[in-house]
C-alpha positions as CSV (number, residue, x, y, z in Angstrom):
1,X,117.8,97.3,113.8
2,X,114.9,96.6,112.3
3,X,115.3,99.9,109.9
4,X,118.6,97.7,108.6
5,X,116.5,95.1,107.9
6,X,114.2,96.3,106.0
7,X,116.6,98.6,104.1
8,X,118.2,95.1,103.3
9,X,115.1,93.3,102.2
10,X,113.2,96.4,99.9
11,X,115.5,95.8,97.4
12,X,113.4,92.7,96.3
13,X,110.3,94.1,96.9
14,X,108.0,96.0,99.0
15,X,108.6,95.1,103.1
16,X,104.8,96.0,104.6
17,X,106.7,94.7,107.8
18,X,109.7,93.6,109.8
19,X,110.0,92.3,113.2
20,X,113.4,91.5,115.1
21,X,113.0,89.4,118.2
22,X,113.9,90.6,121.5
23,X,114.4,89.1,124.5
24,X,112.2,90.8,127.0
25,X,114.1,90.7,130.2
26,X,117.8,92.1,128.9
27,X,116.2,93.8,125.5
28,X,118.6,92.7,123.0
29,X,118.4,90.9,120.0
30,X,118.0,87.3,120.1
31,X,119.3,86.9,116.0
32,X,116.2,86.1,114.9
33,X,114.1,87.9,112.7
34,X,111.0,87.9,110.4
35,X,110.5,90.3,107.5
36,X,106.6,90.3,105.3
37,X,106.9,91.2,101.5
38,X,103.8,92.4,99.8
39,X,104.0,89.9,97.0
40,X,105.3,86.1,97.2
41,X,107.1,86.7,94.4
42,X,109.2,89.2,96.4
43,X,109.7,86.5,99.2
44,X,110.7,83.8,96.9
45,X,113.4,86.2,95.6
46,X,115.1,87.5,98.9
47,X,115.1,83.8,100.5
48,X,117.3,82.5,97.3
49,X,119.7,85.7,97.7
50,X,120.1,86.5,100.8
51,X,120.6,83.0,102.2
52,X,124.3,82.6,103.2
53,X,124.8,86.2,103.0
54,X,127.3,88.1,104.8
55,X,125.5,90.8,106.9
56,X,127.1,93.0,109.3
57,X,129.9,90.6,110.1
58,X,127.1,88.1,110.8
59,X,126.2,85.2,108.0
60,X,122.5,85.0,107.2
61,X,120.3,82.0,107.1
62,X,116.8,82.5,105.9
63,X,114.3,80.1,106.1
64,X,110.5,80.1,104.9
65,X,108.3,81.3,107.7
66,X,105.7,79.3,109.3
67,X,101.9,81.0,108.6
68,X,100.4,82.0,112.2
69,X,96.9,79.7,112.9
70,X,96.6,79.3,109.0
71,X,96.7,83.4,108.9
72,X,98.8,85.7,107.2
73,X,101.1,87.8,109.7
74,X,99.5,90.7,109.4
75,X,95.5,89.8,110.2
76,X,96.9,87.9,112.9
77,X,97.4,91.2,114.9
78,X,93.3,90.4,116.0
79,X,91.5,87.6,115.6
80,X,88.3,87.8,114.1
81,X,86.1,85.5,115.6
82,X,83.1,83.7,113.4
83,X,80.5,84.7,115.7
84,X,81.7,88.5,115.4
85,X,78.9,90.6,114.0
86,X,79.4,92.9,110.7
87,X,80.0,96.0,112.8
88,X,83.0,94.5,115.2
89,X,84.4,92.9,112.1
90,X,85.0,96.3,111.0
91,X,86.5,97.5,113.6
92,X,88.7,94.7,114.3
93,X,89.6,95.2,110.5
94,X,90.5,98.9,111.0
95,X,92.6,98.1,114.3
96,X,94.8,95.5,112.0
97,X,95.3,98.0,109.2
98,X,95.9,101.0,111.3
99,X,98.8,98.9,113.7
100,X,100.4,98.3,110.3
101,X,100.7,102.2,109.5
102,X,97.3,103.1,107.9
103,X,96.2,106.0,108.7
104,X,95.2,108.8,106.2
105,X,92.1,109.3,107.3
106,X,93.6,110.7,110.3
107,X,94.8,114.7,111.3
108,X,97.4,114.8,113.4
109,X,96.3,117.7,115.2
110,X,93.4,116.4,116.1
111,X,91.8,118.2,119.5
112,X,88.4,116.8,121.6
113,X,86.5,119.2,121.5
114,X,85.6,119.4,125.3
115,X,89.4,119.5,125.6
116,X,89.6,122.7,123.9
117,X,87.0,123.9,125.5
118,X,88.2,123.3,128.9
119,X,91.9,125.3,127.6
120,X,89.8,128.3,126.7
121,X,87.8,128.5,129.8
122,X,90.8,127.7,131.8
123,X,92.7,130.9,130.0
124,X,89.9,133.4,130.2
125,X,89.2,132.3,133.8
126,X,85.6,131.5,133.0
127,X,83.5,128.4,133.1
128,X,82.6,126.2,130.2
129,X,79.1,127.3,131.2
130,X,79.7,131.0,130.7
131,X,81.9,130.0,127.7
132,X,79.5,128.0,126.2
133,X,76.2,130.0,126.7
134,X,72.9,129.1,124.9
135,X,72.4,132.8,123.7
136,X,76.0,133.3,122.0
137,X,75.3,134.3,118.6
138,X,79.0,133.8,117.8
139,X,80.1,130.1,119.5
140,X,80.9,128.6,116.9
141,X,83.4,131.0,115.9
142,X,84.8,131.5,119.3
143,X,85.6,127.7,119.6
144,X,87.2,127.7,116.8
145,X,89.6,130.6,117.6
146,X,90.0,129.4,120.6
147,X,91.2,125.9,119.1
148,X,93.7,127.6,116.6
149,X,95.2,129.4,119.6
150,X,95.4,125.8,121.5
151,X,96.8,124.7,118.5
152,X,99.5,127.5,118.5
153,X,100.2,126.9,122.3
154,X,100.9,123.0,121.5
155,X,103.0,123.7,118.7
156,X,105.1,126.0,120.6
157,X,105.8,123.6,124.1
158,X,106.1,120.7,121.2
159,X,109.6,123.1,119.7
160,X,110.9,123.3,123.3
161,X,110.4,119.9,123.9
162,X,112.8,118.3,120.9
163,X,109.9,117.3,118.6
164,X,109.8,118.3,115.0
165,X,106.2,119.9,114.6
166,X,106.8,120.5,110.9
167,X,106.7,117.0,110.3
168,X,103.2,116.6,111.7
169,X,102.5,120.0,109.6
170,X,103.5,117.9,107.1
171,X,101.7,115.2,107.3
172,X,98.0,116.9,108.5
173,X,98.5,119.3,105.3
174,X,99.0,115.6,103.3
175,X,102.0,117.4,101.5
176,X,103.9,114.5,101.9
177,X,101.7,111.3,101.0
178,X,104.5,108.7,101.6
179,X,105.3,109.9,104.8
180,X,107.4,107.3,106.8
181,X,106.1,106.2,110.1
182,X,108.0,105.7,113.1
183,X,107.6,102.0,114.9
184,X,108.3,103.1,118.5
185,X,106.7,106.4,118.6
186,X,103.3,106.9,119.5
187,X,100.9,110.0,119.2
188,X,97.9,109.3,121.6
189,X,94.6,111.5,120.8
190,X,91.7,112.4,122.2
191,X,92.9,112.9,125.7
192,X,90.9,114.4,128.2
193,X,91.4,117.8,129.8
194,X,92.5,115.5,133.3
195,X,94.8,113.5,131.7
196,X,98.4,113.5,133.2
197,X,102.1,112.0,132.2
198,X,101.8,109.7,135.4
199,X,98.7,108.1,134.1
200,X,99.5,107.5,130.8
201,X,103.3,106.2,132.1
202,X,101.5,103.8,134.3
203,X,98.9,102.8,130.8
204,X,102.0,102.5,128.7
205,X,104.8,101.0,130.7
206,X,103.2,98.2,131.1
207,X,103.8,96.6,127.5
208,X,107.3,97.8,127.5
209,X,110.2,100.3,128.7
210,X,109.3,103.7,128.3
211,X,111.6,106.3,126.9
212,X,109.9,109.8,127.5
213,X,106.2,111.0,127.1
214,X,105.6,114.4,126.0
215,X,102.3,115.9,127.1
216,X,102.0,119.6,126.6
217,X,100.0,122.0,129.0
218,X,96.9,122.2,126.7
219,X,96.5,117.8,127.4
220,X,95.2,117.5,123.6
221,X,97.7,115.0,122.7
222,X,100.6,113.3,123.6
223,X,103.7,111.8,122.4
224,X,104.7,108.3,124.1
225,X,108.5,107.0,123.2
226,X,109.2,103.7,123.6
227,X,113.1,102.1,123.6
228,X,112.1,98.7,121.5
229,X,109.9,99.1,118.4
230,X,108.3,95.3,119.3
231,X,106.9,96.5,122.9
232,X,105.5,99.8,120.6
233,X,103.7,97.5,118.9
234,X,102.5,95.4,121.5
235,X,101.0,98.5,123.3
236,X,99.4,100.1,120.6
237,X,97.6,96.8,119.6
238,X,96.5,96.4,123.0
239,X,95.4,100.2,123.8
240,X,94.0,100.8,120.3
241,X,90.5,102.2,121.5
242,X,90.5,101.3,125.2
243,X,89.2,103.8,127.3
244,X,91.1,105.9,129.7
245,X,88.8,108.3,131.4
246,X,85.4,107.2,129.8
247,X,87.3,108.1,126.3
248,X,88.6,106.1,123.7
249,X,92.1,106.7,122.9
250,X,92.9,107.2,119.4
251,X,96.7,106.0,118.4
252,X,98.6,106.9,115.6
253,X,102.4,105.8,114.8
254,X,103.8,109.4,114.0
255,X,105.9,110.4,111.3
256,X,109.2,108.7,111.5
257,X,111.5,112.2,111.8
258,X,109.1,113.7,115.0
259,X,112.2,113.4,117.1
260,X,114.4,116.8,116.5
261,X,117.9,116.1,117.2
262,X,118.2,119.2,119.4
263,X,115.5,121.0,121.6
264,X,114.8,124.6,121.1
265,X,115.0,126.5,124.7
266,X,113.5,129.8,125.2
267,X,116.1,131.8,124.8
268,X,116.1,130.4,121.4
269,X,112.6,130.4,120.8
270,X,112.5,134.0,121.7
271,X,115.6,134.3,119.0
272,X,113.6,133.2,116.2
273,X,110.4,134.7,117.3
274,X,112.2,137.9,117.1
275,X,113.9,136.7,113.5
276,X,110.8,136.1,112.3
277,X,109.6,139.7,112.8
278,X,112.2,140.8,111.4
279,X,111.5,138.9,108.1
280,X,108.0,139.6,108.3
281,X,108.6,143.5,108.6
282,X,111.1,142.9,105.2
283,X,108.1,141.5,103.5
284,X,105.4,144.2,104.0
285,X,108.2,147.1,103.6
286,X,109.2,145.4,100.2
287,X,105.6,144.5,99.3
288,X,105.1,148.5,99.8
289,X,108.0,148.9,97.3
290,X,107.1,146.9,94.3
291,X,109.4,143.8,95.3
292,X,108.4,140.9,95.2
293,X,108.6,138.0,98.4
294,X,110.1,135.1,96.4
295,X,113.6,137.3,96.8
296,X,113.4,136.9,100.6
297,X,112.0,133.3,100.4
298,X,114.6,130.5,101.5
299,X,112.9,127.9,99.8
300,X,114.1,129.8,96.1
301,X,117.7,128.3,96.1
302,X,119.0,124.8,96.3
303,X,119.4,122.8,99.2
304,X,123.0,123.5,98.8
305,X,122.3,127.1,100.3
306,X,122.1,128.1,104.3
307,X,119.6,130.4,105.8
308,X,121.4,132.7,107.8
309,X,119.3,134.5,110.3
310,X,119.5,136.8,113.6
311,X,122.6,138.7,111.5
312,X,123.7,141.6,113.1
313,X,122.9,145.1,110.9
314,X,126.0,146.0,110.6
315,X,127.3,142.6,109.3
316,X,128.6,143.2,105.6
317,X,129.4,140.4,103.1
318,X,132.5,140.1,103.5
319,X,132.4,139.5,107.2
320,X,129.6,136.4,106.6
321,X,132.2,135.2,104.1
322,X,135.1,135.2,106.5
323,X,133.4,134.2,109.3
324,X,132.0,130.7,107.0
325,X,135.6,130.6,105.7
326,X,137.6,130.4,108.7
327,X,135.5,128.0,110.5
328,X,134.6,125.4,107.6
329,X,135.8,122.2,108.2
330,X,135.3,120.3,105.0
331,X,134.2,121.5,101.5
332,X,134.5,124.9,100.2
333,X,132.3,128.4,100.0
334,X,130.7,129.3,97.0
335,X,129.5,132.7,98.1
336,X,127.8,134.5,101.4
337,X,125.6,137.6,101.1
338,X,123.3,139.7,103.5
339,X,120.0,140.6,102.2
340,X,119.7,144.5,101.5
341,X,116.7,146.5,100.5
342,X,116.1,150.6,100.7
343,X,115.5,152.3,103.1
344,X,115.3,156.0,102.9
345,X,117.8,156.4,99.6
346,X,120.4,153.7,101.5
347,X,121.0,149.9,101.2
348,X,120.2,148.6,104.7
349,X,120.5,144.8,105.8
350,X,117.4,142.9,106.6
351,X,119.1,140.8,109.9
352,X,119.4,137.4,107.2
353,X,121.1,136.7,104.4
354,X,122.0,133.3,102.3
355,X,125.3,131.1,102.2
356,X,126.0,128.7,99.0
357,X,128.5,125.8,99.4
358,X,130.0,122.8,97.3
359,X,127.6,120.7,97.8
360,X,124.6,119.2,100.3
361,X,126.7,117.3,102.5
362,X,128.9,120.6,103.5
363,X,125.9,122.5,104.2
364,X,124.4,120.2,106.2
365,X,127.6,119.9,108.3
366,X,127.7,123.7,108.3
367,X,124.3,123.7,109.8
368,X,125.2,121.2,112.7
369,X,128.4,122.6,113.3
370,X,128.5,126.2,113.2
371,X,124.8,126.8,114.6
372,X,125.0,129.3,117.5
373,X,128.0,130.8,116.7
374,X,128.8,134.3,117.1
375,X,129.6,136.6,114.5
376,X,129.6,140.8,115.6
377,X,127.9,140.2,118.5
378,X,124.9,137.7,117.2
379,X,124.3,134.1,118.1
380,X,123.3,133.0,114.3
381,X,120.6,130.8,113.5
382,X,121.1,128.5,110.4
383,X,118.9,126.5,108.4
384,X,118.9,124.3,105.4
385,X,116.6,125.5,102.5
386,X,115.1,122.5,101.3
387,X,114.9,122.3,97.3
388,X,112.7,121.1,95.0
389,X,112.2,118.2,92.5
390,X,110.8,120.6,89.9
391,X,111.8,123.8,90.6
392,X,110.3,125.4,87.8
393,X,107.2,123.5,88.0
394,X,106.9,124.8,91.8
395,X,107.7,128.5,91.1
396,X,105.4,128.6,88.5
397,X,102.3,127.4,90.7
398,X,103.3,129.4,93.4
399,X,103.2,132.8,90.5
400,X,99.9,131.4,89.2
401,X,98.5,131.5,93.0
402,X,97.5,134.7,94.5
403,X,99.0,136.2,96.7
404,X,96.2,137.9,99.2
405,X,93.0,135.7,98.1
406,X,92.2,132.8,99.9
407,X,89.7,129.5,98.9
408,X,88.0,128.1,101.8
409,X,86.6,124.5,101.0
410,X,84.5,122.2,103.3
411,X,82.2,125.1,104.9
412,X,79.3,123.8,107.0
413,X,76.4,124.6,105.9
414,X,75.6,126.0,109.0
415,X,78.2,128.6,108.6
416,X,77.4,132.4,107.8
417,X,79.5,134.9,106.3
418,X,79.3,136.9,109.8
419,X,80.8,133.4,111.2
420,X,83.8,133.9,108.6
421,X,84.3,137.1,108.9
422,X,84.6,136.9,112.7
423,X,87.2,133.6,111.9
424,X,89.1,135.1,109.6
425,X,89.4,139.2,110.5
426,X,91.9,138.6,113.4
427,X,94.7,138.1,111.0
428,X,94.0,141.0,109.3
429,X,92.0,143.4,107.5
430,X,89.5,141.7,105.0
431,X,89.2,143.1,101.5
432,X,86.5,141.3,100.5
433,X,84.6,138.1,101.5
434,X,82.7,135.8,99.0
435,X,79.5,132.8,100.3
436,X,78.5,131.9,96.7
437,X,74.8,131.3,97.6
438,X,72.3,128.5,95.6
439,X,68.7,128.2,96.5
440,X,68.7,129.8,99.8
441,X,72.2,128.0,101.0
442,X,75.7,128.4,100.2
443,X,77.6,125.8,98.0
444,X,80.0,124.9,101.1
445,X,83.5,127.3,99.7
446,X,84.5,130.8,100.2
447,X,86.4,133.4,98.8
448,X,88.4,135.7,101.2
449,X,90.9,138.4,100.6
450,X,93.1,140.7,102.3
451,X,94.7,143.8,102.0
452,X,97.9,142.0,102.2
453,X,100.1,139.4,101.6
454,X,101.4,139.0,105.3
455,X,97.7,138.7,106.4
456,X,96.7,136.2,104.3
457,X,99.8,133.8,104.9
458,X,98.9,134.4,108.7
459,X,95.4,133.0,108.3
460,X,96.5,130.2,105.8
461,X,98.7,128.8,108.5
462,X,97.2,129.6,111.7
463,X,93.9,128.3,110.8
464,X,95.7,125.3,108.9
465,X,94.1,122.4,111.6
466,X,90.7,124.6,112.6
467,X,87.6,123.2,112.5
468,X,84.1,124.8,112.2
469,X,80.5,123.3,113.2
470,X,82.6,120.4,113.1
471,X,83.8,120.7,109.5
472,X,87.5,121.0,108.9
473,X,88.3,123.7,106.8
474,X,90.6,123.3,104.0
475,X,92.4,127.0,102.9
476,X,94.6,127.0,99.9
477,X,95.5,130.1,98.1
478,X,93.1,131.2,95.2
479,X,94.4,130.7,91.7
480,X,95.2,134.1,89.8
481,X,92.5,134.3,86.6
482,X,91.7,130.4,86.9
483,X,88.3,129.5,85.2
484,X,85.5,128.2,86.8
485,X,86.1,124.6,84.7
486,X,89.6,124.5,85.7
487,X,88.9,125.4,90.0
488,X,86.0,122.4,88.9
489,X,88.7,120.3,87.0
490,X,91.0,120.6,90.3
491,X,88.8,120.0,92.9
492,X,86.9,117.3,92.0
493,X,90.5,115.5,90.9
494,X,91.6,116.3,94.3
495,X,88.3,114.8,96.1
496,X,88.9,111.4,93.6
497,X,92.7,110.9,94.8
498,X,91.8,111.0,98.6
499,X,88.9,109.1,98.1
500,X,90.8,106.4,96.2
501,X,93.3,105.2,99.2
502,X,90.1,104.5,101.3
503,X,88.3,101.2,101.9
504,X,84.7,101.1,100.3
505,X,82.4,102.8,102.5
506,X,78.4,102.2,102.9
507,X,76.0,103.6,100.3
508,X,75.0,106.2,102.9
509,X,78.5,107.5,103.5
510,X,79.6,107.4,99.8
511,X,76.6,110.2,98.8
512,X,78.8,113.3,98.7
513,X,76.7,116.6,98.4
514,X,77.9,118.4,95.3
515,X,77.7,122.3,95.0
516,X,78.4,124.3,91.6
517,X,79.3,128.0,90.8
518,X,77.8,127.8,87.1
519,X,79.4,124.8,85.5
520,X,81.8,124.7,88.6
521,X,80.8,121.3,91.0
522,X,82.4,120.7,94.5
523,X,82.5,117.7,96.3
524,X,82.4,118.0,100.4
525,X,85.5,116.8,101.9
526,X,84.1,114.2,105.1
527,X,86.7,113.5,107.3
């Protein structure tokens, strides 16, 4: 495959691409294959080694290959003609660079807007007329709400459908900035309300054989799987921008794990809805008692560890630990407990609990194997905690972070504080809420704050991919007793790293407004 190839060829340098020839009426292999290093050196280096190399039971022979029309392989994806003006230039520039993976500028969850609004008409049973009347003094808000709950709707058919939404939470939040793309899955945007799976079948199959497409209810994206990654590539340099219902499509390659192994059905779905109550309910009742939430947080203990959830309440210890132990297959069990806390003067179990094995490999297994078994009566849910590079690093952020507050960055300036107050109060109750104001205008950031911790967390990740008047807004968790130099310190490094991956933009585009609290200066976030 050509994941095989390139894990062969990176060892002597960076691979920006690799390319396996098929033959296009059986789709198999013809043996022949072209690989594009980032630096000559790197070339130079692979063609002396890998030469004569045994491979798979198969013996190498690499050869120097020929450049395409005097071009390099990768801006021969378009071919930019002399007589092009400045402005397609650019765009047949973007098209080359975004075919070969480059795409931070984009959000995964990106919605048209007249999509959304079609969703929220559709489920209030009004028109977008009515919805969108001239003498609403709160529309702004209302399509944004209305997108977060489209956004919720998506994310929960994309579950039941096999496709791993964290990932492209993952990527929109740019948590993970190398993020590996896949080559033969493709997430088409900026659909229309009208669109349909037989229509973009009929689009897509035509450049290749089509595995599934996934196109949830709400129509604001879809995923398209193809079987060979050469006819993915083919169809999205060909249908890069065309337009399919007087709309451009946008394409994206998405994040190479977006297939889950399993799907989650709704029995399932209802499972961990209901497990997630249950862990939510933990966190306010011990957040009422003085304990704190990082003892009921998975992500605390190596990756080692297994979440264990959906436990029955009358599962003890030593029935996890016999029910692990008589059903492990490899590897060994390093302990098994059920979370407690009080409860009116008793230890009561909280549904979950945590298992610890020899090592990553047995937990994984663990995971696969024993998921859905039944122990007292409960099918039980298990998942890998995930740990971190710098543990102590990460625990101390997360302590120096507060708990309730929230910063919201990249306001409009249209925005009012009624606006996010309206946004943010269906999440919870609001403590306070914070427009630092300059000359008649606020400075583009907010401060809000709950009463809680629960209601805070479920604005921070509902409103994750919202937009308002336009503007996305970016909400990160306030810093406990940070200075106004250090917030500026932060944010302006922040603002210089994304800018830095981008090509160099007009004069007019580069002017950023800047806003300051004091000495403190932000810099708007365009996207």
């Amino acid at each position: 495959s050509e994941e095989d190839l390139v894990q062969l060829c990176s060892q002597y340098g960076d691979v920006e691409q690799a390319h396996i020839v098929v033959d296009k009426t059986t789709k198999l292999s013809t043996g022949r294959g072209y690989v594009l290093f980032s630096l000559p050196d790197s070339a130079v280096r692979a063609l002396d080694e890998l030469d004569n190399l045994s491979f798979q039971g198969r013996l190498l022979r690499v050869k120097a290959a020929k450049p395409l029309n005097n071009k390099t392989f990768e801006s021969s994806h378009f071919a930019v003609d002399e007589k092009m003006n400045l402005k397609e230039r650019r765009l047949e520039q973007k098209k080359t660079s975004e075919i070969g993976g480059d795409t931070r500028a984009w959000n995964s969850f990106y919605m048209r807007q007249d999509t959304v609004v079609e969703n929220i008409a559709r489920k209030n049973g009004i028109s977008k007329s009515e919805l969108l009347h001239r003498e609403a003094d709160d529309l702004a808000v209302r399509i944004a709400l209305g997108e977060t709950h489209v956004i919720a709707e998506t994310k929960k058919y994309l579950s039941r459908s096999g496709i791993n939404v964290a990932a492209l939470e993952e990527h929109t939040s740019k948590r993970n900035e190398k993020l590996k793309r896949s080559n033969h899955v493709i997430l088409v945007k900026n659909l229309p309300y009208s669109s349909s799976e037989e229509d973009l079948a009929a689009m897509f199959q035509k450049h290749g054989s089509l595995d599934k497409i996934v196109l949830p209810p709400t129509r604001v994206f879809a995923l398209v799987v193809f079987v060979e990654a050469t006819e993915a590539r083919h169809a999205f340099k060909k249908l890069l921008y065309t337009r399919y219902k007087d709309t451009p499509l946008y394409l994206e390659w998405a994040p190479d794990n977006i297939l889950s192994p399993t799907s989650t059905t709704v029995e399932e779905d209802e499972t961990n809805t209901a497990g997630e109550r249950i862990i939510t309910k933990a966190i306010v009742d011990q957040t009422k008692e003085g304990v704190s939430a990082e003892e009921i947080d998975p992500d605390r203990v190596e990756s080692r560890s297994v979440f264990v959830k959906n436990l029955n309440f009358k599962t003890t210890d030593e029935s996890l630990k016999q029910h692990f132990s008589t059903k492990l297959k490899t590897g060994s069990l390093k302990s098994a407990t059920v979370k407690k806390h009080i409860k009116k003067g008793k230890n009561v179990s909280m549904g979950f609990g945590f298992a610890e094995f020899d090592s990553v490999e047995t937990a994984t297994s663990v995971c696969k194997d024993l998921q859905g078994t039944v122990l007292d009566g409960h099918a039980l849910i298990l998942q890998l905690c995930h740990g971190r590079k710098d543990g102590q690093t990460a625990k101390k952020n997360e302590k120096d972070k507060s708990s309730t507050k929230l910063l919201v960055r990249n306001v409009a300036f249209e925005a009012t504080e009624k606006d996010l107050r309206q946004l943010f109060s269906p999440f919870g109750q609001i403590k306070t809420l914070r427009l630092p104001m300059k000359f008649g205008s606020h400075r583009g950031f907010a401060f809000v704050e709950f009463v809680t911790k629960q209601e805070a967390q479920n604005a921070l990740q509902a409103l994750a991919s919202t937009h308002l008047y336009g503007r996305h807004l970016v909400i990160e968790r306030a810093k406990e007793g940070e200075t106004l130099e250090e917030l500026r310190a932060r944010t302006a490094a922040q603002f210089v790293d994304e800018q830095s991956g981008f090509q160099r933009m007009s004069k007019k585009r580069k002017q950023t407004s800047l806003v300051d609290e004091g000495s403190v200066k932000f810099s708007r976030i365009v996207e």
